[in-house]
C-alpha positions as CSV (number, residue, x, y, z in Angstrom):
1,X,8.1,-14.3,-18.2
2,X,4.3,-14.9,-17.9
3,X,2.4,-14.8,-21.1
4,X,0.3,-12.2,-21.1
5,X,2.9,-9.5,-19.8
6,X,4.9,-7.6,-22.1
7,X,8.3,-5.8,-21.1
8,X,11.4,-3.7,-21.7
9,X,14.3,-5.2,-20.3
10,X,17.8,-3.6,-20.0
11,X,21.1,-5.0,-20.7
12,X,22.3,-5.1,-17.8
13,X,21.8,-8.0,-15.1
14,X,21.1,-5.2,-12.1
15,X,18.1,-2.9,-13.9
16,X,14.8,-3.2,-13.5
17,X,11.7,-2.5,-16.0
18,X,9.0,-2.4,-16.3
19,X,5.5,-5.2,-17.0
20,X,2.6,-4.3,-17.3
21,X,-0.5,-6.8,-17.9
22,X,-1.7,-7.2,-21.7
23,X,-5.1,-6.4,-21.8
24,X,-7.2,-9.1,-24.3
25,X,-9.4,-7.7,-27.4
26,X,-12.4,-7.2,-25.5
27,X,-11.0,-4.6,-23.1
28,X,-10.4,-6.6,-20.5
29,X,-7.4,-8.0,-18.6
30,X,-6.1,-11.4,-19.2
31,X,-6.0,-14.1,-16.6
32,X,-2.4,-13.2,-15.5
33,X,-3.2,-9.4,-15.2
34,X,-5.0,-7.6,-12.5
35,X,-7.8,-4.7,-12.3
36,X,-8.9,-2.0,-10.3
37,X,-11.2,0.6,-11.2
38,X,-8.1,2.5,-12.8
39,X,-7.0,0.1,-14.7
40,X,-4.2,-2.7,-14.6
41,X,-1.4,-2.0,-12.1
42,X,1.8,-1.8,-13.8
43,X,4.2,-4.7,-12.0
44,X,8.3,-4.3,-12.1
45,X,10.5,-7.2,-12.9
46,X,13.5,-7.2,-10.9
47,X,16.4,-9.6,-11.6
48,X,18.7,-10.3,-9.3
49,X,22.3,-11.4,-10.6
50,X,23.3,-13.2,-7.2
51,X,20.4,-15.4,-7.4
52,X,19.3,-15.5,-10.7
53,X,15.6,-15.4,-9.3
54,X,12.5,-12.8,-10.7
55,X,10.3,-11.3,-8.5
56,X,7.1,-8.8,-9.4
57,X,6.1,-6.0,-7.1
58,X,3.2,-3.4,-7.6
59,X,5.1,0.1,-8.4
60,X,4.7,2.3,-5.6
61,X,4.0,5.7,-7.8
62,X,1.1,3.5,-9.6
63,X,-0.8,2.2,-6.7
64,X,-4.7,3.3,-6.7
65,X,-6.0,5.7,-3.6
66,X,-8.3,2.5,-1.8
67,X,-4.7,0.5,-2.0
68,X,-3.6,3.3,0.3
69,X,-6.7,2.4,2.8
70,X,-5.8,-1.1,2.6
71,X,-2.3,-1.6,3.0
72,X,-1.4,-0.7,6.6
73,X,1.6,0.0,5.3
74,X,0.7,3.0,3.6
75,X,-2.5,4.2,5.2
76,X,-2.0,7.0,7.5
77,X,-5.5,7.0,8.8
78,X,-6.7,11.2,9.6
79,X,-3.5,12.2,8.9
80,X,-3.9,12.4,5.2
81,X,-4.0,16.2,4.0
82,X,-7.1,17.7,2.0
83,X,-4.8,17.7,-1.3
84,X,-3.6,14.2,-0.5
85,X,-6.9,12.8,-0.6
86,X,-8.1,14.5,-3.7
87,X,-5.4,13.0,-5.6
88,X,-5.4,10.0,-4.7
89,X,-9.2,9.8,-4.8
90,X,-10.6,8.7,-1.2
91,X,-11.6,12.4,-0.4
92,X,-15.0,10.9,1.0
93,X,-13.8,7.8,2.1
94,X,-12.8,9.4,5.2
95,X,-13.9,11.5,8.1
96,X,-14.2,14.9,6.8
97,X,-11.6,15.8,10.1
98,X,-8.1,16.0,9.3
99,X,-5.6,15.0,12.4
100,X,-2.0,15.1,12.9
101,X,-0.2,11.3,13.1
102,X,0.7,13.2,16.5
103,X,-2.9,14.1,17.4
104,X,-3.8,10.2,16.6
105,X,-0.9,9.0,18.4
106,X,-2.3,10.9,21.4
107,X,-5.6,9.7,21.5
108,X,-4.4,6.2,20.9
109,X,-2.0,6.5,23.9
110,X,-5.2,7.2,25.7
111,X,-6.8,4.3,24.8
112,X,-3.8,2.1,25.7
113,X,-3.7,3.7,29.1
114,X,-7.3,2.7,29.7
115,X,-6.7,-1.0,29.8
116,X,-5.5,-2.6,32.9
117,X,-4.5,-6.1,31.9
118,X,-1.3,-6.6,29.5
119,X,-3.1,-9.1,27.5
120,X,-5.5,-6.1,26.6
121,X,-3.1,-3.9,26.0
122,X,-0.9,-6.3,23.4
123,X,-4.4,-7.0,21.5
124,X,-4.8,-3.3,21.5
125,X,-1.4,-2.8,19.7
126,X,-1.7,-5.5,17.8
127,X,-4.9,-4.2,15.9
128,X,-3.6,-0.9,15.3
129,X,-0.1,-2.7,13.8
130,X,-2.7,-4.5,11.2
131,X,-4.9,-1.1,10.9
132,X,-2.0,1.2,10.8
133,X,1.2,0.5,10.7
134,X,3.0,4.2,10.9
135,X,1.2,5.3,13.9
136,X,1.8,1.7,15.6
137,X,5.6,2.9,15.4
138,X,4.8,6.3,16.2
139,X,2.8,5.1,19.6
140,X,5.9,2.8,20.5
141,X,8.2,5.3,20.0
C-alpha cells in the first residue's frame, strides 16, 4: 500500500475496503492524498484474487458536486432537479432552468438536424459524448 493511506482490510481475497489519504500535522494532505474543497476523497482498494493486482477508484457516494460537472459521465447537464443540486452543492453553478434529459435530447436533435455535412454532424456528437455522456446515448437512441 502507499504510505500515507491507511486501511481496513478484510479477510477475504474478494472484499474491498476502504483508504482514505492521511492527512499530515499541519492539516493538510500528504503528497499521496488528494483535496477538494471538502476534503480528501476517500479511495477503495480492490484486490482481485485472479490477478493478484490493486487498483484505487474514487467512491461513488463520496464524490464532491463540481466532480459531478466535470465527469461527463455523471453530469446530466439541466436535467439535475432543484433538490439534486442543493445537495450536492452546484445550485448556482447552473442555469436557474431545470429541463428534462428528454427536453435536452430534443433540442440537441435540433441542432444535429441543422448541419448538412456528416463531418459536422460526427464533430457535433462527438462534443456532446465529452460534455455529456447520458444525453449522447439518449440522442442516439
Amino acid at each position: 500500500m502507499a504510505p500515507g493511506l491507511r486501511a481496513d482490510f478484510g479477510e477475504e481475497c474478494s472484499t474491498s475496503s476502504v483508504a482514505t489519504p492521511v492527512p499530515s500535522t499541519n492539516g493538510t494532505m500528504n503528497q499521496n492524498g488528494q483535496m477538494d474543497r471538502l476534503g480528501a476523497r476517500p479511495l477503495i482498494r480492490r484486490q482481485s484474487c485472479a490477478q493478484g493486482t490493486e487498483s484505487f477508484s474514487v467512491v461513488p457516494s463520496q464524490v464532491s458536486g463540481m466532480d459531478y460537472l466535470r465527469d461527463p459521465k455523471l453530469f446530466k447537464g439541466m436535467a439535475f432537479s432543484l433538490e439534486e443540486r442543493q445537495t450536492l452543492g452546484i445550485h448556482g453553478l447552473l442555469p436557474p432552468r431545470i429541463k428534462t434529459q428528454e427536453e435536452m435530447a430534443e433540442h440537441s436533435m435540433r441542432n444535429l438536424r441543422r448541419f448538412q455535412d456528416p463531418l459536422n454532424k460526427y464533430m457535433y456528437m462527438i462534443e456532446l459524448l465529452e460534455r455529456n455522456e447520458k444525453l449522447f446515448y439518449k440522442v442516439l437512441s
